[in-house]
C-alpha positions as CSV (number, residue, x, y, z in Angstrom):
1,X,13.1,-30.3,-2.9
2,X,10.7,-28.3,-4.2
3,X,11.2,-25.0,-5.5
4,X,9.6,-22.0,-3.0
5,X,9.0,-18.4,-3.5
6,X,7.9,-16.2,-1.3
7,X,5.9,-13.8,-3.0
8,X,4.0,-10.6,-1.2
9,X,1.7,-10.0,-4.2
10,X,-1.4,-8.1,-5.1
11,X,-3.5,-10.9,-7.5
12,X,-3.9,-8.2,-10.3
13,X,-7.2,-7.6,-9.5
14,X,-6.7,-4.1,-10.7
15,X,-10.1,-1.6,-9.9
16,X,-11.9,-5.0,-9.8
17,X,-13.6,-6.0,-6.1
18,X,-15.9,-8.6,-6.7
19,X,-16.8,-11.1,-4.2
20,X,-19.3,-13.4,-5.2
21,X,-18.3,-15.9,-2.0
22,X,-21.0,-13.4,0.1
23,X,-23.7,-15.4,-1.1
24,X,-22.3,-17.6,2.2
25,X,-23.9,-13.8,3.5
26,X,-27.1,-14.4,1.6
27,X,-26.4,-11.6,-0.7
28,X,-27.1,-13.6,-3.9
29,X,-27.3,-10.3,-6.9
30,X,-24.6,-8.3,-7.2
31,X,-26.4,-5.5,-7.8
32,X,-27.1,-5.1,-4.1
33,X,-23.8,-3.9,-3.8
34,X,-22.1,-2.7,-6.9
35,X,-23.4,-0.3,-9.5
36,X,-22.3,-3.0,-12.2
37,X,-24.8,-6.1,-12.0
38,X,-22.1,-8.4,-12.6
39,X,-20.3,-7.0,-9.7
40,X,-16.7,-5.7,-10.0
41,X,-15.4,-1.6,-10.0
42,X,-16.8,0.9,-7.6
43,X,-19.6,-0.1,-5.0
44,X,-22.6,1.9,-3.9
45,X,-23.3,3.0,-0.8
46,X,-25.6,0.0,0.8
47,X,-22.4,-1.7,-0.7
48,X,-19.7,0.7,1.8
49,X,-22.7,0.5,4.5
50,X,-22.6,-3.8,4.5
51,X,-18.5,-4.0,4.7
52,X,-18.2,-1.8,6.9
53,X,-21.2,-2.8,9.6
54,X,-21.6,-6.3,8.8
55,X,-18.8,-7.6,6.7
56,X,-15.3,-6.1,8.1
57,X,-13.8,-6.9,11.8
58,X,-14.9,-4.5,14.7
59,X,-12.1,-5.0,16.6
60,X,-10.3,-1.8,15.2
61,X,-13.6,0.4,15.0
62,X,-13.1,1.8,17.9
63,X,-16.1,0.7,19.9
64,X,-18.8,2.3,17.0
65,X,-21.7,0.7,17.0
66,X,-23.0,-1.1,13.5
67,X,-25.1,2.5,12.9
68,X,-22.3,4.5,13.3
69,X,-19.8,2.3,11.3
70,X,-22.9,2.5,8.6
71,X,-22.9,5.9,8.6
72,X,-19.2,6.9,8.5
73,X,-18.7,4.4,5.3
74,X,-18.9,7.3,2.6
75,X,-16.1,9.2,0.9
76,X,-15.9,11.6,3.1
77,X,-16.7,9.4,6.3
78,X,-20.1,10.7,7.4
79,X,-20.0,13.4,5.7
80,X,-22.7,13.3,3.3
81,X,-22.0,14.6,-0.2
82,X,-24.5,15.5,-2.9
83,X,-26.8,13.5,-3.9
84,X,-25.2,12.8,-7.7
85,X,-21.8,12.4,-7.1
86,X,-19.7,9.3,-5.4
87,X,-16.3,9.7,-5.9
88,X,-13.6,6.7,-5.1
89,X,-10.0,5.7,-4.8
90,X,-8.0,2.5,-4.9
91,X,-4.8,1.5,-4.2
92,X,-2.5,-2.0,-4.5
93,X,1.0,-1.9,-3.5
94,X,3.1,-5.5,-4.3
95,X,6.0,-6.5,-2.2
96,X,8.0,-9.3,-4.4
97,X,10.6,-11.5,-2.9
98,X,11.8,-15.0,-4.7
99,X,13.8,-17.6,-3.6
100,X,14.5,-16.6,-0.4
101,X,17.7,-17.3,1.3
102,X,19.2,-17.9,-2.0
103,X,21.8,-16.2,-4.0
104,X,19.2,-15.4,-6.8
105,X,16.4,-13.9,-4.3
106,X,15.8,-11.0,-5.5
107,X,13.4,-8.2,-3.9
108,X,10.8,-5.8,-5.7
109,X,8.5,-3.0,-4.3
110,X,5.9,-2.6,-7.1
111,X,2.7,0.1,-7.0
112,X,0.2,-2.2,-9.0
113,X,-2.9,0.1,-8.7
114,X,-4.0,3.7,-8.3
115,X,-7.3,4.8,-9.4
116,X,-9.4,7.0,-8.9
117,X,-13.2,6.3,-10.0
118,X,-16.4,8.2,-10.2
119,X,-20.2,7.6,-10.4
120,X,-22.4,10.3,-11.2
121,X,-26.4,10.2,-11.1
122,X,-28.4,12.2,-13.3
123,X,-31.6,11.5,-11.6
124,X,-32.2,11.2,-7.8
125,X,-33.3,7.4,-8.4
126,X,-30.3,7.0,-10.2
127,X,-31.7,5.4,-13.2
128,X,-29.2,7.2,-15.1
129,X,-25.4,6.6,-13.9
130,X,-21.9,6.9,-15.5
131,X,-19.4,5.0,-14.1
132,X,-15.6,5.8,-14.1
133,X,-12.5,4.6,-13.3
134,X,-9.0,6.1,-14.2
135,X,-5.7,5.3,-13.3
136,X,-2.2,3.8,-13.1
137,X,-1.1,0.4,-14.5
138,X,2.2,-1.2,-14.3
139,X,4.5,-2.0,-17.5
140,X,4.5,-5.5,-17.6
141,X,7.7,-7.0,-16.3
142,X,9.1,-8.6,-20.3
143,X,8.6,-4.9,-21.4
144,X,10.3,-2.7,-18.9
145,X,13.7,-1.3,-19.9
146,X,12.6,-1.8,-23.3
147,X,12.9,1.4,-25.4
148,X,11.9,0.8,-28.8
149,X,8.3,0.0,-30.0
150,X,5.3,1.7,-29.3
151,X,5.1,3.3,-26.5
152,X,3.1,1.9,-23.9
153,X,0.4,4.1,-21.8
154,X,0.6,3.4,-17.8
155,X,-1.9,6.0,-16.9
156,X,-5.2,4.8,-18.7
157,X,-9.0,4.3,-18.6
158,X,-9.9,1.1,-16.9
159,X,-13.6,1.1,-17.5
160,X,-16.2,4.0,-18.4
161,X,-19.8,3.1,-19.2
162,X,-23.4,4.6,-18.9
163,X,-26.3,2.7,-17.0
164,X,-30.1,2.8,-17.7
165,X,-32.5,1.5,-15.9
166,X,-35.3,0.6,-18.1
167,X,-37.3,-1.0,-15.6
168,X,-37.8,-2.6,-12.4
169,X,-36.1,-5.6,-13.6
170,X,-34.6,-4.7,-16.7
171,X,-30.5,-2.7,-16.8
172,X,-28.8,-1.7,-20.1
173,X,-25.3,-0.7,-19.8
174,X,-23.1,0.8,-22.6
175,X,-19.2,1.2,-22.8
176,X,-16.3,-0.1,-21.6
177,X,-16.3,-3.1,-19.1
178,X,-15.5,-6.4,-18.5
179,X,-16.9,-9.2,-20.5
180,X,-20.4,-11.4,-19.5
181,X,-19.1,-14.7,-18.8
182,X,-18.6,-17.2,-15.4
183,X,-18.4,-16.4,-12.0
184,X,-16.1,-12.9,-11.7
185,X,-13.6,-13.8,-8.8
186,X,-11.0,-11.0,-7.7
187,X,-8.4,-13.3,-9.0
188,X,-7.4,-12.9,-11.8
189,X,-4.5,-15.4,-12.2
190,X,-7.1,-17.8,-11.7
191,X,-7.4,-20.6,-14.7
192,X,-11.2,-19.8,-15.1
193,X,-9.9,-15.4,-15.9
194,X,-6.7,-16.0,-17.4
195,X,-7.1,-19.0,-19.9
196,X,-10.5,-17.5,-20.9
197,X,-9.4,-14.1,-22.3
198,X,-11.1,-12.2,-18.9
199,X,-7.6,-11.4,-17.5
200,X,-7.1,-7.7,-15.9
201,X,-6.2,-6.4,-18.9
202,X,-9.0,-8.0,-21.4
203,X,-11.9,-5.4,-21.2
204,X,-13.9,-4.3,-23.8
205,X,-16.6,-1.7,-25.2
206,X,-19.7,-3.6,-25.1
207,X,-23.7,-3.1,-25.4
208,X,-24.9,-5.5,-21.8
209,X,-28.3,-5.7,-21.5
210,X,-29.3,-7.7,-17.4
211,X,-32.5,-8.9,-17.0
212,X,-33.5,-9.3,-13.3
213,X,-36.0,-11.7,-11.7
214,X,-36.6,-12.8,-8.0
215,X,-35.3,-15.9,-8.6
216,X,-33.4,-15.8,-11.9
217,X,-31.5,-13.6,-14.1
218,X,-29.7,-13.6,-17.7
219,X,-27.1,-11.2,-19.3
220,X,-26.0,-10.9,-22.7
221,X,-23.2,-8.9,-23.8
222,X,-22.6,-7.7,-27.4
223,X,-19.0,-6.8,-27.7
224,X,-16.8,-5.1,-30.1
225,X,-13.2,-5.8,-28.3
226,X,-11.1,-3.1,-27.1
227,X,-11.6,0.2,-29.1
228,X,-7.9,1.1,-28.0
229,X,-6.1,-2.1,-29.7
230,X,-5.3,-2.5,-33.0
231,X,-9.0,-3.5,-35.0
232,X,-6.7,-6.6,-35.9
233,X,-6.8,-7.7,-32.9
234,X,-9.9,-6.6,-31.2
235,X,-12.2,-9.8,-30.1
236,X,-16.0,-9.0,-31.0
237,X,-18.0,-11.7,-30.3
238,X,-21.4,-12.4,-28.0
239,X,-21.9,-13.5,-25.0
240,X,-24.4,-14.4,-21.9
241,X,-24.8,-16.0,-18.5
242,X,-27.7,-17.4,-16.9
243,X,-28.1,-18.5,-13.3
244,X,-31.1,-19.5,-10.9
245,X,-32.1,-20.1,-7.8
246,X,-32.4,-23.2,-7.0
247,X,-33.1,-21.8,-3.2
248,X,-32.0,-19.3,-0.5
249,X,-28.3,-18.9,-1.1
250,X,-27.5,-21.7,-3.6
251,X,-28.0,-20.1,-7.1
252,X,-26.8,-22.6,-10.6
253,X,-25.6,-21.2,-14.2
254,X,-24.1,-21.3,-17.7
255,X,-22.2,-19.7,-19.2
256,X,-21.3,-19.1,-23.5
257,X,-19.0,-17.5,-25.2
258,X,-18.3,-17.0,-28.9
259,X,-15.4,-13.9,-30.2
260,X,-12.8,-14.0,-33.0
261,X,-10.4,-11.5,-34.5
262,X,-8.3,-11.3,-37.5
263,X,-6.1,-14.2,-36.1
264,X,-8.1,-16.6,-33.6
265,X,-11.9,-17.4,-32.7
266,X,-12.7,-18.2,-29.2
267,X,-15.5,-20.2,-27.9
268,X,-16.2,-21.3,-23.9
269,X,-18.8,-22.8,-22.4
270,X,-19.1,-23.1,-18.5
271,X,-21.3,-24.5,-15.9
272,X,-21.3,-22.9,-12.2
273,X,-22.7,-22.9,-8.9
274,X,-22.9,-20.4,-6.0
275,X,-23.8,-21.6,-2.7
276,X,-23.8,-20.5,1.0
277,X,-24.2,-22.4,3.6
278,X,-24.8,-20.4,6.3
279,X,-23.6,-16.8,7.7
280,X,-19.9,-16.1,6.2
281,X,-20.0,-19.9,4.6
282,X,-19.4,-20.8,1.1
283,X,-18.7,-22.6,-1.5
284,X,-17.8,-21.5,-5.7
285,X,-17.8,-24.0,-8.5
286,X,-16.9,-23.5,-12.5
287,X,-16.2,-25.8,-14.7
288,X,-15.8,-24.8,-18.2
289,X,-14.6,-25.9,-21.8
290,X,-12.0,-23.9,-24.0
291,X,-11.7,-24.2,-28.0
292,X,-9.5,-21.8,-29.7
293,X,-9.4,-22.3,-33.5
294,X,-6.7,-19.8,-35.5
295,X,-6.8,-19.0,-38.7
296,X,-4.2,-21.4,-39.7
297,X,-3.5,-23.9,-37.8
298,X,-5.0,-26.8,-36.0
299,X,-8.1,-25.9,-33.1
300,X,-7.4,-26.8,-29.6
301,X,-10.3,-27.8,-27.3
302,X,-9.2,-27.4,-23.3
303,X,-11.2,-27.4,-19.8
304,X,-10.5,-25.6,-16.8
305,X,-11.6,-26.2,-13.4
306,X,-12.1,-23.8,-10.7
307,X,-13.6,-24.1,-7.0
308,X,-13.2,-22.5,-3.7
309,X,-14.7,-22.8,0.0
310,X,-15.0,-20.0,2.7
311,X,-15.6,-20.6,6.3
312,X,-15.8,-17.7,8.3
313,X,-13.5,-17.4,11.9
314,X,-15.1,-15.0,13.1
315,X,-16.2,-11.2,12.2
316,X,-14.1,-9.9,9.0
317,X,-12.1,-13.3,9.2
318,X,-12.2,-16.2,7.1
319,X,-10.3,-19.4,6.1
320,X,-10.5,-20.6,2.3
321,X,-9.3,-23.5,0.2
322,X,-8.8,-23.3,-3.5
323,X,-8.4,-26.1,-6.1
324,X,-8.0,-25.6,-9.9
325,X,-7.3,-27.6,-12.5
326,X,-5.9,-26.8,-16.7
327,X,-5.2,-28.2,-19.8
328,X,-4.9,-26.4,-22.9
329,X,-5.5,-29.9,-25.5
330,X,-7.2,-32.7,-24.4
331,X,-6.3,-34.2,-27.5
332,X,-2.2,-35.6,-27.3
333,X,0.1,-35.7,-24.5
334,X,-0.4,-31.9,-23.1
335,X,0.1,-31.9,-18.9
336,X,-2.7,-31.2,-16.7
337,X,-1.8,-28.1,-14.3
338,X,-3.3,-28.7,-11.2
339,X,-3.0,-25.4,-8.4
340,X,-4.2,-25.7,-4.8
341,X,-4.1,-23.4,-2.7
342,X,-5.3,-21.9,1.4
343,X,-5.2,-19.1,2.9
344,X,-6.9,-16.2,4.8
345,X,-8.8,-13.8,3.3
346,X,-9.5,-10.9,6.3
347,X,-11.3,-7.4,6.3
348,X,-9.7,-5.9,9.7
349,X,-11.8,-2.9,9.4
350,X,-13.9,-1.1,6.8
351,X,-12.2,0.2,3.6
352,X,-9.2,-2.4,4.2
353,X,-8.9,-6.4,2.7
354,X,-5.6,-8.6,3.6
355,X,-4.8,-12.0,2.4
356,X,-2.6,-14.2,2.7
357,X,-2.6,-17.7,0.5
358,X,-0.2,-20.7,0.3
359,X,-0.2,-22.5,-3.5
360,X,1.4,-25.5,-4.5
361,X,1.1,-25.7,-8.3
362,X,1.7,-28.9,-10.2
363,X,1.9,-30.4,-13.7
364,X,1.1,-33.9,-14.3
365,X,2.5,-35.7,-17.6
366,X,1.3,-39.1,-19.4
367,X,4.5,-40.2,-19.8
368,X,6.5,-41.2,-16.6
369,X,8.1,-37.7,-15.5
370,X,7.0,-36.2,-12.9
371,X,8.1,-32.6,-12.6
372,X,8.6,-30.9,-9.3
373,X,5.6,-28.5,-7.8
374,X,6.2,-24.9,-7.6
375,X,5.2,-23.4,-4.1
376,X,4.2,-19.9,-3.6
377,X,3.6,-17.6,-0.3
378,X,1.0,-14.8,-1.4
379,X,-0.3,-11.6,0.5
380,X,-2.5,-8.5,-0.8
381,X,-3.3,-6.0,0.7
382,X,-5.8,-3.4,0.2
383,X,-6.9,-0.2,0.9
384,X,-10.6,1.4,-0.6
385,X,-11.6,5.1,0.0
């Protein structure tokens, strides 16, 4: 039989709430929504305004019309605050249980996020923003109860950076942030975050300049690694992503990605697509290619696969279907991972997200063994103020 955990878990997205599946909305840029163009950390207030009046479920709002849940989507509710401050808070909480019904189930009650964040306009147009968040992160689970070695900070700075706008179509950004590269899902688990050095925990202090057309844009992102780590270990490298319109809701990219440190150089390369197919529809596609060449030792060259539908229920619910696919060699006798997964992913009301996902993940071998799938039972919640 197949070995199943139940798992009540919060994906690691940390301050992260990107969602690039509401193109199936027809909201293509995520600049419509978030104050970073490559859409993850705190959203702006069209951004509150859409979840709450058009994206989240109105079966808990009390009878409000669209207006009113518009208007009541700040801080504060509809209290409006001054005009250069939007303050923000975000919290995760992660209910663990394994094996259950077995005599090594064990249960764990884990606070994964909670930040507070900040953007602050210097100018009523906000050409000039900072952008802030601060907050709690949990000791990973091989270090805790561990009492020697450095000491590890669970209280730090998850991204800080200032925002020009140079022109209509033209947005500099300079500090910390996640890197330029793919299609930035919530998930960070996911083969296209985690084998690609863009995990939760894989930010870096970067120069981004976004150029903006109707029906195209390009990134680049110069990066010096983490400013926090070791310089040993600090990836700096270049990167960029493309992506076009091919027409209303259906945009195509690339993506490139060259880094090393003292150790290691990294290069990816990834082709994706974005489409919706009509109101609350969707569908994501990446495909990429890993090579990671030490320096001793022999390179590896990998791909990763990663590709998602959403179909909308009805208002704030939706049905989705995941498939992803890994290998770290294509060269020898490394196993293929392969993960699918369902689930629902459902905004009940405004400044609240639930999901709930079944995984089966599986490895497949050249030679005749077949190893049994690991099953998994996911559900996040969370909560946005």
């Amino acid at each position: 039989m197949p070995r199943l955990c139940l798992i009540f878990v919060l994906f690691f997205p940390l301050f992260a709430q990107s969602y690039p599946q509401f193109i199936g909305y027809n909201y293509s840029s995520c600049l419509t929504c978030h104050y970073n163009s490559q859409g993850n950390g705190p959203i702006n207030d069209y951004g509150r305004a859409l979840w709450s009046a058009e994206i989240a479920g109105r079966l808990l709002s009390g009878g409000k019309t669209a207006e009113q849940l518009s208007e009541s989507s700040g801080f504060l509710g509809s209290t409006e605050l001054p005009w250069w401050i939007r303050p923000g808070i975000k919290a995760r909480q992660l209910w663990v249980q394994t094996e259950p019904g077995s005599k090594d189930s064990t249960t764990r009650n884990i606070t994964m996020q909670a930040d507070a964040n900040v953007a602050v306009f210097f100018d009523k147009d906000q050409k000039y923003t900072f952008v802030a968040s601060y907050g709690y992160v949990p000791k990973p689970l091989r270090l805790q109860g561990v009492t020697s070695g450095q000491k590890i900070n669970e209280f730090i700075s998850r991204e800080h950076y200032f925002r020009w706008q140079a022109r209509d179509d033209l947005w500099i950004y300079a500090g910390m942030m996640d890197k330029v590269y793919g299609i930035r899902i919530v998930d960070h688990s996911a083969y296209s975050r985690s084998k690609t050095g863009l995990a939760q925990n894989d930010q870096s202090h970067s120069l981004v300049a976004h150029y903006i057309r109707p029906n195209w844009e390009w990134t680049v992102d110069l990066f010096m690694g983490n400013l926090y780590q070791d310089a040993s270990l600090r990836q700096k490298g270049i990167s960029s992503l493309f992506e076009y319109e091919l027409k209303e809701a259906w945009r195509v990219g690339a993506s490139v990605l060259t880094s090393s440190n003292d150790f290691v150089k990294n290069s990816r390369f990834a082709l994706h697509s974005r489409t919706g197919y009509g109101h609350g529809v969707a569908l994501l596609f990446e495909m990429g290619l890993i090579q990671d060449t030490p320096k001793s030792g022999a390179s590896k060259k990998g791909y990763y696969i990663f590709s998602q539908a959403m179909q909308k229920i009805v208002r704030g619910y939706h049905v989705f279907v995941t498939g992803q696919a890994y290998k770290d060699d294509l060269v020898g006798s490394r196993p293929d991972n392969i993960k699918l997964g369902a689930g629902l992913l459902m905004f009940p009301m405004a400044r609240t997200e639930f999901r709930v996902e079944v995984q089966d993940t599986r490895q497949i071998l050249s030679s005749a063994e077949v190893p049994k799938d690991s099953w998994a039972l996911l559900a996040q919640f969370h909560l946005s103020l």
